[in-house]
C-alpha beads as a LAMMPS data file, in Angstrom:
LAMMPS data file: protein, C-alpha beads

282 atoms
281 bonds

1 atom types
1 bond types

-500.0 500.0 xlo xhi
-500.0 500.0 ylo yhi
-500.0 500.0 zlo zhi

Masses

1 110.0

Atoms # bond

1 1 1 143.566 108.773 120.865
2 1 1 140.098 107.906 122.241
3 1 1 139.555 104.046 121.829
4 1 1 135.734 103.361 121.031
5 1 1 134.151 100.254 122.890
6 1 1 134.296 97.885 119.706
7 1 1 138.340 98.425 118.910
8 1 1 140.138 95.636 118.978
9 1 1 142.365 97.219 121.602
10 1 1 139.924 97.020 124.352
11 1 1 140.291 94.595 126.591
12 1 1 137.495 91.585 126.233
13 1 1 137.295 89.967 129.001
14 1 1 138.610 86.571 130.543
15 1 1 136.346 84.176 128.270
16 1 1 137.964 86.495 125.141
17 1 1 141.356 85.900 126.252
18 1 1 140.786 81.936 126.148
19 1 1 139.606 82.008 122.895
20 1 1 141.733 84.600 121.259
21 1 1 145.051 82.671 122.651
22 1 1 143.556 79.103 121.577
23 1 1 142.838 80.177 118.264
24 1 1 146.365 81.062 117.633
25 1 1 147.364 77.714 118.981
26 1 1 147.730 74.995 116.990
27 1 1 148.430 71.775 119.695
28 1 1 146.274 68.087 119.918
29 1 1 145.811 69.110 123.698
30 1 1 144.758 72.343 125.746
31 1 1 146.608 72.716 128.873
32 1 1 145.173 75.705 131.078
33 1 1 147.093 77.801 133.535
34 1 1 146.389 80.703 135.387
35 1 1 149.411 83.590 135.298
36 1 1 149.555 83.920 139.236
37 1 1 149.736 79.841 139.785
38 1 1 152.734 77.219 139.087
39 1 1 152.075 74.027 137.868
40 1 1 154.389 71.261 139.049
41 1 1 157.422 69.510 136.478
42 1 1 155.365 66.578 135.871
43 1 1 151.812 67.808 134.774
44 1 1 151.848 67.781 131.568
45 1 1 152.815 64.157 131.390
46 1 1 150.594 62.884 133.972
47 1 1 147.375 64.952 132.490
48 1 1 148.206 63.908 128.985
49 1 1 148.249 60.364 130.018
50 1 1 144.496 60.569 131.213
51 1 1 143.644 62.705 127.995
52 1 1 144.950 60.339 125.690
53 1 1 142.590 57.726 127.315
54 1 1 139.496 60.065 127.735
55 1 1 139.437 62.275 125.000
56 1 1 135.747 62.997 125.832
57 1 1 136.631 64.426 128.952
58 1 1 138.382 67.597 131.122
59 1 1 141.130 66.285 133.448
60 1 1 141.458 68.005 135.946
61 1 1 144.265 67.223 139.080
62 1 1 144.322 67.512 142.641
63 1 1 146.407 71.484 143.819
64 1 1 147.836 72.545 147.011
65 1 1 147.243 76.018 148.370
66 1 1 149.036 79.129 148.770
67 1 1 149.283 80.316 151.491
68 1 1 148.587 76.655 152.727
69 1 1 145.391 77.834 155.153
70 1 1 143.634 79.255 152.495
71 1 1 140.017 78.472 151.538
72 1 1 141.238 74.837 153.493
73 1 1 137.445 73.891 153.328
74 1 1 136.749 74.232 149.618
75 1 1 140.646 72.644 148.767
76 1 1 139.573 69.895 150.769
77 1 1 136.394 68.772 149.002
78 1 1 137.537 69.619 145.272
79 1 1 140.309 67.562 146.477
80 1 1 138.985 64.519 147.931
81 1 1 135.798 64.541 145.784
82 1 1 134.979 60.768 144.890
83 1 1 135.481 60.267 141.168
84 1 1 131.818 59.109 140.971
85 1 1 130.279 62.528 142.160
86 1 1 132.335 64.532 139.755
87 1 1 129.686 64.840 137.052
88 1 1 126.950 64.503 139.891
89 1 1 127.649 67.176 142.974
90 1 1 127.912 70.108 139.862
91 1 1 125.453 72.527 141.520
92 1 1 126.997 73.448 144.785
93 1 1 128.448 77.005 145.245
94 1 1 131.766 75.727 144.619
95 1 1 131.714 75.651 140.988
96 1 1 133.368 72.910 139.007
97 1 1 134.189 69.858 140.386
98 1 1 137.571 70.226 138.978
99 1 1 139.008 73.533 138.829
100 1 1 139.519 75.716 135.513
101 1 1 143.334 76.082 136.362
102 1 1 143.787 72.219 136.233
103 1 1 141.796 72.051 133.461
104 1 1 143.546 69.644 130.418
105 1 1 142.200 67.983 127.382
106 1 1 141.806 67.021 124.245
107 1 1 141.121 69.931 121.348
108 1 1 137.751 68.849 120.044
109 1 1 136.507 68.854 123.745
110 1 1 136.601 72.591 123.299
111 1 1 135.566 72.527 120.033
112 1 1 132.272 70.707 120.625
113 1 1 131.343 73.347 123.132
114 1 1 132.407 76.136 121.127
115 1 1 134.722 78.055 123.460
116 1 1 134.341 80.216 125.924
117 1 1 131.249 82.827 126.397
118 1 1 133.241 86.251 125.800
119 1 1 131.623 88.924 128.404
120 1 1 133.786 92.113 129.214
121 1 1 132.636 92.241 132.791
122 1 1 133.221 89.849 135.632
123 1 1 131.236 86.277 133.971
124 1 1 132.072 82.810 135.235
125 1 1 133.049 81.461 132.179
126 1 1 134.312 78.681 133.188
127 1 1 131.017 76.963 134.976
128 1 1 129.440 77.822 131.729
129 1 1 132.055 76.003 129.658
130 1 1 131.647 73.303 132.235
131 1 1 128.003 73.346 132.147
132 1 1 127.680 72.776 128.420
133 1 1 130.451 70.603 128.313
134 1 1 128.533 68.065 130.576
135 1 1 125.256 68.706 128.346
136 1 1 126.852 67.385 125.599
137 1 1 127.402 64.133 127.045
138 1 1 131.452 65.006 128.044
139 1 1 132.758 63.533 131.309
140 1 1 135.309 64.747 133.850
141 1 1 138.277 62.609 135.550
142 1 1 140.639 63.951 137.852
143 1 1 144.614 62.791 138.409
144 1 1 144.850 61.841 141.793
145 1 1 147.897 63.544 142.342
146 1 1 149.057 67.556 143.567
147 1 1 150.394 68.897 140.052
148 1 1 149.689 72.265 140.719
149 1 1 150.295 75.316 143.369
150 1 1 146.800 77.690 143.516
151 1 1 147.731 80.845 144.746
152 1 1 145.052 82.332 146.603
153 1 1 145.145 86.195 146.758
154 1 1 142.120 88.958 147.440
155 1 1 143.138 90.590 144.111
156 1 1 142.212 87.536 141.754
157 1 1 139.579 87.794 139.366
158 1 1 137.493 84.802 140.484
159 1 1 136.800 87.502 143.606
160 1 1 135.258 89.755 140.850
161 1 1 132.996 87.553 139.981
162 1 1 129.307 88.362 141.331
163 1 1 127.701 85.822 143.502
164 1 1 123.992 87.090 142.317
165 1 1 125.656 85.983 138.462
166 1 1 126.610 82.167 139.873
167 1 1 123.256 81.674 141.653
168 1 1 120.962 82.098 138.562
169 1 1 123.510 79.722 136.570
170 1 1 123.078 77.130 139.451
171 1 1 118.751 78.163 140.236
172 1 1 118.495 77.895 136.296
173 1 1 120.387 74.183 136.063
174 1 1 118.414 73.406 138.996
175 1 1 114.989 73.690 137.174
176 1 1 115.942 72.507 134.084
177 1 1 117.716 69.329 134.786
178 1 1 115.742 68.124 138.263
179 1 1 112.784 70.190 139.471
180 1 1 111.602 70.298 135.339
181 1 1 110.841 66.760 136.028
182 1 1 109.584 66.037 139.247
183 1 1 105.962 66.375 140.541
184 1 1 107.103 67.637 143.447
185 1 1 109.600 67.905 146.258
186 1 1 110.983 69.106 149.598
187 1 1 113.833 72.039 150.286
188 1 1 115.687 70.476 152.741
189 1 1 116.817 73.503 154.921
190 1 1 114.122 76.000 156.540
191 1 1 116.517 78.353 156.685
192 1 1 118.297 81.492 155.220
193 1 1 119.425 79.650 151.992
194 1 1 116.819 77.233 152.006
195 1 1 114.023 80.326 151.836
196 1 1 116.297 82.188 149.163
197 1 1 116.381 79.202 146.755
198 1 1 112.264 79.046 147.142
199 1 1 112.174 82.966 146.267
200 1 1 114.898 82.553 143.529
201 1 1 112.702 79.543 141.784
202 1 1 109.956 80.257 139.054
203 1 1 106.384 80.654 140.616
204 1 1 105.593 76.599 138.464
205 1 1 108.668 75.467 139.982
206 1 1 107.164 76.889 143.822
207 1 1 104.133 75.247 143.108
208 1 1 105.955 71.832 143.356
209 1 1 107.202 72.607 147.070
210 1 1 106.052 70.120 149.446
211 1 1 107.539 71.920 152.326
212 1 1 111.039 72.568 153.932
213 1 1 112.502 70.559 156.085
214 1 1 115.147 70.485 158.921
215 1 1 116.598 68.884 162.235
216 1 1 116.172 72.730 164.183
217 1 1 112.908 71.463 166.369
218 1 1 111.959 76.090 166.659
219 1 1 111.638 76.438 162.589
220 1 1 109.551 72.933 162.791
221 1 1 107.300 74.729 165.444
222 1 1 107.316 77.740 163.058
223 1 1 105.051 75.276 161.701
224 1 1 105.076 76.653 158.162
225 1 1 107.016 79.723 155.913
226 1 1 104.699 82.375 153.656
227 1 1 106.393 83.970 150.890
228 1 1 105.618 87.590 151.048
229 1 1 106.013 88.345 147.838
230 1 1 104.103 85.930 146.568
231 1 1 101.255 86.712 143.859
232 1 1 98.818 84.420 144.927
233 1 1 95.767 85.446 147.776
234 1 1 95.387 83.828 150.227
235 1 1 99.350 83.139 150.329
236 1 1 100.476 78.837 150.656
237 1 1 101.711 78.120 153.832
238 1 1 104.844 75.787 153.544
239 1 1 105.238 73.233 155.718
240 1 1 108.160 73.007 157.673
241 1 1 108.683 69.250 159.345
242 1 1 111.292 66.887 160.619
243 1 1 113.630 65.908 157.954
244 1 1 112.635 62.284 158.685
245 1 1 108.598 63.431 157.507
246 1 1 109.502 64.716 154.356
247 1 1 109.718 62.552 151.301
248 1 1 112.095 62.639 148.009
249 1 1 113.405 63.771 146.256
250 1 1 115.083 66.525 148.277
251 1 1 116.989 70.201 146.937
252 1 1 119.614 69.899 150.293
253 1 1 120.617 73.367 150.668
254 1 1 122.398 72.905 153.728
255 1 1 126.849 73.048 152.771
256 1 1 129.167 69.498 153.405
257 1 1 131.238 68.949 155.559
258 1 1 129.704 71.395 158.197
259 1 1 127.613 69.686 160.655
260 1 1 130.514 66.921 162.100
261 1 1 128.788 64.128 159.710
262 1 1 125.398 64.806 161.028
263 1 1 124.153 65.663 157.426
264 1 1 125.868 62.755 155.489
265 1 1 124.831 60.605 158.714
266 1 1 121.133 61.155 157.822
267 1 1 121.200 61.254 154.456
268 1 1 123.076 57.231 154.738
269 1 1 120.060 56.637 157.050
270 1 1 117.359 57.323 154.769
271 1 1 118.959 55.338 151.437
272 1 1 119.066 58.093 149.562
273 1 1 120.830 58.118 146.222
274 1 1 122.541 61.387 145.139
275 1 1 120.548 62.881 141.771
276 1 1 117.729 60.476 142.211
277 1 1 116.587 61.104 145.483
278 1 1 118.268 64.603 146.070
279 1 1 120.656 67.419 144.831
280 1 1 123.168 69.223 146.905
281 1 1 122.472 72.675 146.205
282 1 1 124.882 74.509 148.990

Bonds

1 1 1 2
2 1 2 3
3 1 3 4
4 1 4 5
5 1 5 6
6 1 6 7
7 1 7 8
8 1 8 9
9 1 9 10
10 1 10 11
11 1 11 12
12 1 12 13
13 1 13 14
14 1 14 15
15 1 15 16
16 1 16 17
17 1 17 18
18 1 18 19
19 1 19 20
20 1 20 21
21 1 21 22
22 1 22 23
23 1 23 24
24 1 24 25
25 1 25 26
26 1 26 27
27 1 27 28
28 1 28 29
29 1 29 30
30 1 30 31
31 1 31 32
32 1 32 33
33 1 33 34
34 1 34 35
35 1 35 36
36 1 36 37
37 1 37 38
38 1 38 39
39 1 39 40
40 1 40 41
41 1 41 42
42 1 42 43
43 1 43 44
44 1 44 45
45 1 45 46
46 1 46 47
47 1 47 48
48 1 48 49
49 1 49 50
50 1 50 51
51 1 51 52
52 1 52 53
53 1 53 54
54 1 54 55
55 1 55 56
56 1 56 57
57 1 57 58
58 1 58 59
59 1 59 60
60 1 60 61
61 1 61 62
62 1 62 63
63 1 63 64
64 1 64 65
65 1 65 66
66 1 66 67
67 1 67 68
68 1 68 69
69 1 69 70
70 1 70 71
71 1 71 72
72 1 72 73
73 1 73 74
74 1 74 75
75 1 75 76
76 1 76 77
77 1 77 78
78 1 78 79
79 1 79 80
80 1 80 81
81 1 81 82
82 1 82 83
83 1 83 84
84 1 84 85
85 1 85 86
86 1 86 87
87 1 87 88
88 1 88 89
89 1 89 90
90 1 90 91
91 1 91 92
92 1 92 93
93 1 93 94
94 1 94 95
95 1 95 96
96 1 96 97
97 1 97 98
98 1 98 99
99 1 99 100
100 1 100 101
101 1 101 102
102 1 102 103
103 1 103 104
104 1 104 105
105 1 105 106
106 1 106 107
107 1 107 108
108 1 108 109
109 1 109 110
110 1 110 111
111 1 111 112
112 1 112 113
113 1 113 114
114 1 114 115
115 1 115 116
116 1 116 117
117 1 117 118
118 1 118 119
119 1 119 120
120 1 120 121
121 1 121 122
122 1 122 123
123 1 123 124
124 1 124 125
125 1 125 126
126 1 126 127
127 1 127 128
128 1 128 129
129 1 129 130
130 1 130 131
131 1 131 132
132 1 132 133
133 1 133 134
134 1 134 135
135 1 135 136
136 1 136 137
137 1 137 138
138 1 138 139
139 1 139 140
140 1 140 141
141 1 141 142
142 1 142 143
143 1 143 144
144 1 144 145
145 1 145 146
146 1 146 147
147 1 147 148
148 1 148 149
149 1 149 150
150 1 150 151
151 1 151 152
152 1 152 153
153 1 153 154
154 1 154 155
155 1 155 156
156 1 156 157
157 1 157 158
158 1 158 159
159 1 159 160
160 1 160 161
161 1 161 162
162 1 162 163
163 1 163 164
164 1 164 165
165 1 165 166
166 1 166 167
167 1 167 168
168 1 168 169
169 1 169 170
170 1 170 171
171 1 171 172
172 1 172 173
173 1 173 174
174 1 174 175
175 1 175 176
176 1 176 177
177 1 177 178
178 1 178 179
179 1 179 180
180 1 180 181
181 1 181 182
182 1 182 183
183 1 183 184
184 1 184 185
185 1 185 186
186 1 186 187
187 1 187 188
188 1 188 189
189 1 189 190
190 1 190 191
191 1 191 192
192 1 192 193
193 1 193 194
194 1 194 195
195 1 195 196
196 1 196 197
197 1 197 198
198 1 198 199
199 1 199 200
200 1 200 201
201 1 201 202
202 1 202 203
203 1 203 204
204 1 204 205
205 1 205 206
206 1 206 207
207 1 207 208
208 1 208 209
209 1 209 210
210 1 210 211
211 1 211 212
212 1 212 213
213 1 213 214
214 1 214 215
215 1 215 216
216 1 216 217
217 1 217 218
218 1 218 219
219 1 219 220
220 1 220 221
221 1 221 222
222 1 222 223
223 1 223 224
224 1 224 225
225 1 225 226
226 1 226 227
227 1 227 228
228 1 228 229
229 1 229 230
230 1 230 231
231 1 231 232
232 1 232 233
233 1 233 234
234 1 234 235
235 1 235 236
236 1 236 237
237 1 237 238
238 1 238 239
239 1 239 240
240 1 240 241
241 1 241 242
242 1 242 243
243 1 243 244
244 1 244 245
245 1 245 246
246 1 246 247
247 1 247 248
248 1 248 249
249 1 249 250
250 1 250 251
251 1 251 252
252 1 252 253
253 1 253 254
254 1 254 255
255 1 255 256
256 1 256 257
257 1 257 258
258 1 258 259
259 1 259 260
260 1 260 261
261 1 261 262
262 1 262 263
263 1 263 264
264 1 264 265
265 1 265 266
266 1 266 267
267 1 267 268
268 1 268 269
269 1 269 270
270 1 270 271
271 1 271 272
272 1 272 273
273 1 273 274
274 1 274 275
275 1 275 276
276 1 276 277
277 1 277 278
278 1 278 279
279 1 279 280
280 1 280 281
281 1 281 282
């Protein structure tokens, strides 16, 4: 028998599955799990420890890799992420600050947001949970300890997730919670990403660029970027200057953790505070 597209029989997607399997649970606390990972003897007890306490908030928990060299860089930095900057340092291209298979908390938390967005095809779900969750003035903690093994394989659904899909999530939070409210500001980066994020941005929101800036002394000759496709004639010129000539607040599209310090270094020097005077947008 031919199934039509709106039978109940056909499969609805990740954010469906959530929702369907919630519903038909009936438990104070949501404990999330991936089928492919293992969670360690002891999570439940630690997580629902930190639930019971903050029952505005996702807990998530530190997880250890498998294999063990896999994605080191991104297990390293959702793992030693100060508890401070996990409801600030939301909009790099890592996703959540805690990840959706630690994910624990109390019911209503899902409640208030209303569950999960239920698309058929590939849809990070969980950043827009996480996303919404934050609007409405929830919090995130994380237990300080491995209670979980993330297996990493090239068959895992997060892979099917398109990267355009993630970027318009993170260019649209970008505008409305930052660049909505600034005069203007600088793209730190005159680079590949920082050049994609000016071209991704709403033609208001390009009208607030300063310029770029960077440490690489031949883009600063460069001098200044034009934006092809841009509708106005003649076409700006964006400056491109010395990091230390631009002014905040700053989009930093240049990623952590890989320039040996030299990025943190300068951002210390300058006394800049993290969602005041810039956003890491990597």
């Amino acid at each position: 028998m031919k199934l039509s597209r709106n039978t109940e029989l056909e499969p609805g997607g990740v954010g469906y599955a959530k929702n369907r399997c919630i519903e038909q649970s009936s438990g104070e606390y949501l404990c999330f799990l991936d089928s492919d990972d293992v969670m360690k003897p002891e999570r439940i007890e630690k997580q629902l420890k930190a639930a019971s306490q903050y029952k505005d908030a996702i807990i998530g928990c530190q997880f250890s890799r498998h294999p063990y060299n896999s994605t080191l860089r991104y297990t390293r930095w959702a793992n030693s992420l100060p508890p401070e900057k996990l409801e600030v340092q939301v909009l790099t291209s890592h996703g959540p600050t805690v990840i959706m298979p630690t994910w624990f908390c109390h019911r209503s938390v899902y409640d208030r947001v209303g569950g999960f967005t239920e698309v058929r095809k590939s849809h990070p779900e969980d950043l827009v949970f996480f996303y919404k969750h934050l609007d409405l003035g929830g919090h995130i903690r994380r237990v300080d300890e491995v209670l979980l093994i993330y297996r990493y394989h090239p068959g895992a659904m997060t892979f099917g997730i398109s990267e355009k899909t993630i970027w318009s999530l993170r260019v649209k939070r970008l505008e409305e919670n930052f660049i909505l409210n600034w005069k203007s500001f600088y793209i730190w980066n005159a680079g590949k990403q920082g050049r994609q994020l000016y071209r991704s941005i709403s033609e208001i929101s390009r009208k607030k660029v300063k310029g770029f800036c960077d440490v690489d002394a031949r883009k600063i000759t460069q001098g200044y970027y034009t934006f092809e496709a841009e509708k106005q004639i003649p076409r700006p010129k964006i400056p491109i200057v010395h990091f230390n000539d631009g002014e905040p607040p700053f989009v930093i599209c240049v990623k952590l953790d890989m320039t040996n310090g030299e990025l943190e270094r300068n951002i210390e020097g300058l006394g800049l505070v993290e969602n005041v005077d810039y956003v890491i947008f990597s």
